[in-house]
C-alpha positions as CSV (number, residue, x, y, z in Angstrom):
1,X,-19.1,1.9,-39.6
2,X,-16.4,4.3,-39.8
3,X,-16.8,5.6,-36.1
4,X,-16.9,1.9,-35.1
5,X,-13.6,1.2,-36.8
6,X,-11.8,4.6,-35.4
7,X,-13.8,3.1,-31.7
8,X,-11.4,-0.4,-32.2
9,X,-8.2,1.5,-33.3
10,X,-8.6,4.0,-30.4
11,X,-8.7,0.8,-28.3
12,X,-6.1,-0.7,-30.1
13,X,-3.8,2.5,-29.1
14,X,-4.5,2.4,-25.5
15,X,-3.6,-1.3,-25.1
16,X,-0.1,-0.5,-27.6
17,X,0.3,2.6,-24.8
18,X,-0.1,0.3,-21.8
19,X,2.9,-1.9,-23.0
20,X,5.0,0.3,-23.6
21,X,4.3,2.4,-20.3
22,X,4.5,-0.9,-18.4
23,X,7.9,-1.4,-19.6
24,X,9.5,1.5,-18.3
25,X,8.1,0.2,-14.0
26,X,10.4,1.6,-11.3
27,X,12.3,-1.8,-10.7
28,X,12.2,-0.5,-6.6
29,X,9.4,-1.7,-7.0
30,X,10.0,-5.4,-7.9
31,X,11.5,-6.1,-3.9
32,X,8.7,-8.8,-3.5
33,X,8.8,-10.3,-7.1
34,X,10.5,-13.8,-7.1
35,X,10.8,-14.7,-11.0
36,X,7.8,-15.6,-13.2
37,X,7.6,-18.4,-15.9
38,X,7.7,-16.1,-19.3
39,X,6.1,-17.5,-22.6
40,X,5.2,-15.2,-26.0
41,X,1.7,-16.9,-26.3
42,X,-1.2,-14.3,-25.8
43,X,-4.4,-16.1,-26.6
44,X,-7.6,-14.4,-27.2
45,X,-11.3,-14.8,-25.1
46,X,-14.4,-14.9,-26.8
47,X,-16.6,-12.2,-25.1
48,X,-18.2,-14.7,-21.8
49,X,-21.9,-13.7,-21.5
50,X,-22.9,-14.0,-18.0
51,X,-25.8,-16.6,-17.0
52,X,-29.3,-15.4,-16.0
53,X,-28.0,-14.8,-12.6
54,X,-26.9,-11.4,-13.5
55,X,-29.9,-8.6,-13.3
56,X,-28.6,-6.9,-17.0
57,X,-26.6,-9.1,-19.0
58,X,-22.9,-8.4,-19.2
59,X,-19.8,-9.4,-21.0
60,X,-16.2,-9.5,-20.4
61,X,-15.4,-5.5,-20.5
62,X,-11.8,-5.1,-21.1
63,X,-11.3,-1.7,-21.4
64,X,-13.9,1.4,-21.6
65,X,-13.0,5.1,-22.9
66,X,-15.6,6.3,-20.3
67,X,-12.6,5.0,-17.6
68,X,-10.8,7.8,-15.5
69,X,-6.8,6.8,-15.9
70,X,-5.4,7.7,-12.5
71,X,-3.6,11.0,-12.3
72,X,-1.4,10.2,-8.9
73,X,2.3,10.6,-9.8
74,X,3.5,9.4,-6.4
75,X,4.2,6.0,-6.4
76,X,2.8,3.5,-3.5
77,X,1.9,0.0,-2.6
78,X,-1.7,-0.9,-3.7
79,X,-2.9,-4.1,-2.3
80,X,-6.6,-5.1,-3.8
81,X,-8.2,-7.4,-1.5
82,X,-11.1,-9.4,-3.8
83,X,-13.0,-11.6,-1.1
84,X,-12.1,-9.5,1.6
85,X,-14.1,-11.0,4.6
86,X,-13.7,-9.2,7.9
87,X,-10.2,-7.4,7.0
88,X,-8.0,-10.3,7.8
89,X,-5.7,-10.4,5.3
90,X,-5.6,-6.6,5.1
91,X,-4.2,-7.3,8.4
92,X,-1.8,-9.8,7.3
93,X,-0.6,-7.2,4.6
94,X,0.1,-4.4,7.3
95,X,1.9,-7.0,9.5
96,X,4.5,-7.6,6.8
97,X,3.1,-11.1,5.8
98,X,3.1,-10.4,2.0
99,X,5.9,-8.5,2.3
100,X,8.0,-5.3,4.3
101,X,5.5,-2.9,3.8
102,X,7.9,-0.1,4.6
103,X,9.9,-1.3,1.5
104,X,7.0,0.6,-0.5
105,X,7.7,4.3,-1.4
106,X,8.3,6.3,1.7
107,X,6.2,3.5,3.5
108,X,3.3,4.8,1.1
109,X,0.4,2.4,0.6
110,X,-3.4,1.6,-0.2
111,X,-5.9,-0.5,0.0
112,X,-9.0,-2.0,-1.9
113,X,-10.6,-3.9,0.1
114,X,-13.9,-5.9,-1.7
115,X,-16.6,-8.1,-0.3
116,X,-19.9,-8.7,-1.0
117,X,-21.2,-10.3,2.2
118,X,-23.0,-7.3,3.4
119,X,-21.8,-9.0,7.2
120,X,-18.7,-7.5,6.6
121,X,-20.2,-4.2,6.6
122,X,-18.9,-2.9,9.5
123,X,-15.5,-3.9,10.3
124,X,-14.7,-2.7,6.4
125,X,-16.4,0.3,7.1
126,X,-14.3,0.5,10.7
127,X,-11.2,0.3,9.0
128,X,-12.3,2.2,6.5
129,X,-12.2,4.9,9.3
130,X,-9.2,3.8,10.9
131,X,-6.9,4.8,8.0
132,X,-9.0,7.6,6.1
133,X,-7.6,8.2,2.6
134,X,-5.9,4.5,2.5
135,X,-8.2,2.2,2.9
136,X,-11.4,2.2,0.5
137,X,-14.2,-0.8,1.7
138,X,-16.9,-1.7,-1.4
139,X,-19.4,-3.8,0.5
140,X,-22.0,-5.6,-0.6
141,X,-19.8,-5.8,-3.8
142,X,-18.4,-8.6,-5.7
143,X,-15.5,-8.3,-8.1
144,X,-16.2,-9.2,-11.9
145,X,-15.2,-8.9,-15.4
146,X,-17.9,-6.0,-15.8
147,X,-20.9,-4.1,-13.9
148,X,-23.9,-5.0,-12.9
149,X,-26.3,-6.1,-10.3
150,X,-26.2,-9.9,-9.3
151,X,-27.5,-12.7,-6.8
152,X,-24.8,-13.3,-4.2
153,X,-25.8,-16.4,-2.1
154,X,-24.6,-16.7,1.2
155,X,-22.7,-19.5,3.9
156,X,-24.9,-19.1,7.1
157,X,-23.2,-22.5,8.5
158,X,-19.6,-21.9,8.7
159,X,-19.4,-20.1,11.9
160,X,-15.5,-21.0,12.7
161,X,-14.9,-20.3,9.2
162,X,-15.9,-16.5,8.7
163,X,-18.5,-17.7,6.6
164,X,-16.0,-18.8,3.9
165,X,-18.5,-20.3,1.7
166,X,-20.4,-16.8,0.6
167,X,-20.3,-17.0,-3.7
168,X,-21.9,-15.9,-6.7
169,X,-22.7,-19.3,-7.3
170,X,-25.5,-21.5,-6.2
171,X,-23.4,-24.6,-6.8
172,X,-21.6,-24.1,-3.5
173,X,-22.0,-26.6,-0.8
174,X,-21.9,-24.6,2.0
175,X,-24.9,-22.5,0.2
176,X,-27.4,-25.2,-0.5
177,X,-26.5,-26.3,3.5
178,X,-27.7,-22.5,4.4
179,X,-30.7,-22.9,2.2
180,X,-29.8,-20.7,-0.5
181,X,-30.4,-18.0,1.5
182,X,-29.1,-14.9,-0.7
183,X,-28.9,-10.8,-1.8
184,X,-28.2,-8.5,-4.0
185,X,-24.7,-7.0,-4.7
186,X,-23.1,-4.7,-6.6
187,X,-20.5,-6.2,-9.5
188,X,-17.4,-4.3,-9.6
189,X,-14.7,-4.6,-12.6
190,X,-11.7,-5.2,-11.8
191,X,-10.2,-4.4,-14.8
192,X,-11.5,-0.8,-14.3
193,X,-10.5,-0.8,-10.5
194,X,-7.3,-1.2,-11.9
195,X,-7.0,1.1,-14.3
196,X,-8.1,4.0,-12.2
197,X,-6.4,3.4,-9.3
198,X,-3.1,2.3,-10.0
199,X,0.1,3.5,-12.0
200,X,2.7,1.6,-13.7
201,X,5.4,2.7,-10.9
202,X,3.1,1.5,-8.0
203,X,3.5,-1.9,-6.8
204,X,0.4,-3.7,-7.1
205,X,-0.6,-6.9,-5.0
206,X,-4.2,-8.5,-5.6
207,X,-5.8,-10.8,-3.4
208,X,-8.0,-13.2,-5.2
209,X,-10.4,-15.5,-2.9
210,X,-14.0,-15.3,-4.5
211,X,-15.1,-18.9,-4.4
212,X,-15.3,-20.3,-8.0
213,X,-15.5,-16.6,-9.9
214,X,-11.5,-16.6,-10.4
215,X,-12.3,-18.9,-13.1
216,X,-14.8,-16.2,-14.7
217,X,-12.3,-13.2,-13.8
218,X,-9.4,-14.2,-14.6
219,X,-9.4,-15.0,-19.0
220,X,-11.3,-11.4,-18.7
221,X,-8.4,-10.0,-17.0
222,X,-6.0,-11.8,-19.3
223,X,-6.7,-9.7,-22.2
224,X,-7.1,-6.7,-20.8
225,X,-4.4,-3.5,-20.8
226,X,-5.1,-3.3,-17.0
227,X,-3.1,-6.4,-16.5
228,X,0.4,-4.6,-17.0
229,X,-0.6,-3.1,-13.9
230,X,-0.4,-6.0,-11.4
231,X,3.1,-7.1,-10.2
232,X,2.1,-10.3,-7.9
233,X,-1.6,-12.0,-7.9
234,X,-2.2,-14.4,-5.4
235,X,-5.1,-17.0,-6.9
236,X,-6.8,-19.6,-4.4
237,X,-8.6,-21.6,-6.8
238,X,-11.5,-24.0,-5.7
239,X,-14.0,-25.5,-8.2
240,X,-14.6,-24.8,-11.9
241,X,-18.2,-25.9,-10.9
242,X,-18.4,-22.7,-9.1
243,X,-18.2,-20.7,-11.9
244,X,-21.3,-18.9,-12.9
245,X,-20.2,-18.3,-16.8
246,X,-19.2,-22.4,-17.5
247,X,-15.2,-21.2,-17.1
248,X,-12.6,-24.4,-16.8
249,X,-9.6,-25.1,-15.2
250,X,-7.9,-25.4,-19.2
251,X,-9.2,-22.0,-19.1
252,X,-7.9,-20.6,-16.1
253,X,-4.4,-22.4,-16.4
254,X,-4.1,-20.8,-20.3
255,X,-5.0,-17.2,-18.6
256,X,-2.4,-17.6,-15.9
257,X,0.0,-18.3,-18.9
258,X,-0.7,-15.2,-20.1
259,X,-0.8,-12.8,-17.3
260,X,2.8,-14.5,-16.7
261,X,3.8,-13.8,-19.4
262,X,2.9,-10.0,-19.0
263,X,4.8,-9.7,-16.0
264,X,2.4,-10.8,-13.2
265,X,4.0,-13.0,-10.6
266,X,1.7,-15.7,-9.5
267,X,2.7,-17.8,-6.6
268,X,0.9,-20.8,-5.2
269,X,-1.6,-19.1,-2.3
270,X,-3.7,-20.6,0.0
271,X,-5.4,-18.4,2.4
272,X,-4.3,-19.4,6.1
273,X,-6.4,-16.6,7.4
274,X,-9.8,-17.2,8.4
């Protein structure tokens, strides 16, 4: 018992450290930020079990001490791309469309780029290439509130599309149209993707388009220390019915409130780019 309780207050003081830290952002960084709705109400997430889909069952994993904190001192742009398709809004990002990129520190930058539809694989991997030591592709990989191994079912109808129907959940239309074809993908943690990749000074953009898991991601995110780290998070939300832990729209809309309130711009977004 007593290791477990010094486990929870060494938690405890990485999240109290995380605030404070997050305080003290370069405000250079803030060029994008348009003002965010602030409230004082931080509402807590039962742990979210995740349905037999998942290989190993896994919960909503905050933070872990076994997580590297980054050691880069130079600040930079970091733009996380979750649902990254083919590159295309990685594209947008370079040609200014979410902002001047050479606003960031000396026109420093990075980028996560994350997709599970192993078609993907090689124009990540090409651009991967293209800018070595910026851009880091993990294909056949779909971002979550914890790791794992998972069933990712994919859209083999929506040629014009780019396929924009892929997700972790069966529920999908544009899946049961393909059959249900499907295959096995990695689950990456955002939290943790976070946490050892970015620092407070960095601006940090993230990219959410995951058909239906933003509503399993997001009230994970929303209580984690990580979240300091994000200055702007653009959200396309489709259907709670998607969701592959029961999440809600009530849910989502009380985890936006929070991450607001912690300093995370969230605009309206709809992806134009196909």
């Amino acid at each position: 018992m007593a290791r477990q309780h010094v486990a929870v207050f060494a938690a405890q003081l990485v999240c109290a450290a995380f605030l404070v830290i997050t305080s003290l952002r370069n405000d250079n960084f803030h060029l994008w930020m348009s003002d965010a709705t602030l409230t004082t109400s931080v509402p807590s997430m039962a742990s979210t079990a995740l349905q037999s889909a998942v290989n190993e069952m896994c919960e909503c994993e905050v933070w872990n001490p076994v997580w590297k904190v980054c050691q880069r001192t130079q600040p930079m742009c970091v733009f996380i791309d979750l649902g990254a398709a083919d590159g295309n809004t990685f594209n947008q990002f370079l040609s200014d469309g979410f902002g001047p990129v050479e606003n960031c520190s000396n026109g420093t930058w990075e980028a996560h780029l994350v997709e599970a539809n192993p078609r993907f694989h090689p124009q990540l991997k090409q651009l991967e290439t293209k800018y070595p030591g910026r851009v880091k592709a993990s294909t056949s990989t779909a971002a979550f509130f914890c790791e794992g191994s998972t069933t990712f079912y994919l859209d083999m109808q929506s040629h014009k599309k780019n396929y924009w129907g892929s997700s972790l959940s069966s529920n999908h239309p544009d899946v049961q149209k393909s059959g249900m074809q499907n295959v096995q993908v990695h689950l990456m943690n955002l939290n943790r993707l976070l946490f050892e990749s970015t620092i407070p000074s960095d601006w940090v953009m993230v990219k959410v388009d995951i058909e239906g898991a933003e509503y399993d991601i997001l009230p994970c995110l929303a209580q984690s220390p990580s979240a300091s780290l994000i200055d702007r998070m653009y959200v396309e939300e489709h259907q709670p019915s998607w969701s592959i832990t029961g999440g809600t729209k009530e849910a989502l809309e009380v985890a936006k409130k929070t991450l607001r309130a912690r300093g995370v711009d969230i605009p309206a977004y709809f992806s134009q780019t196909l």
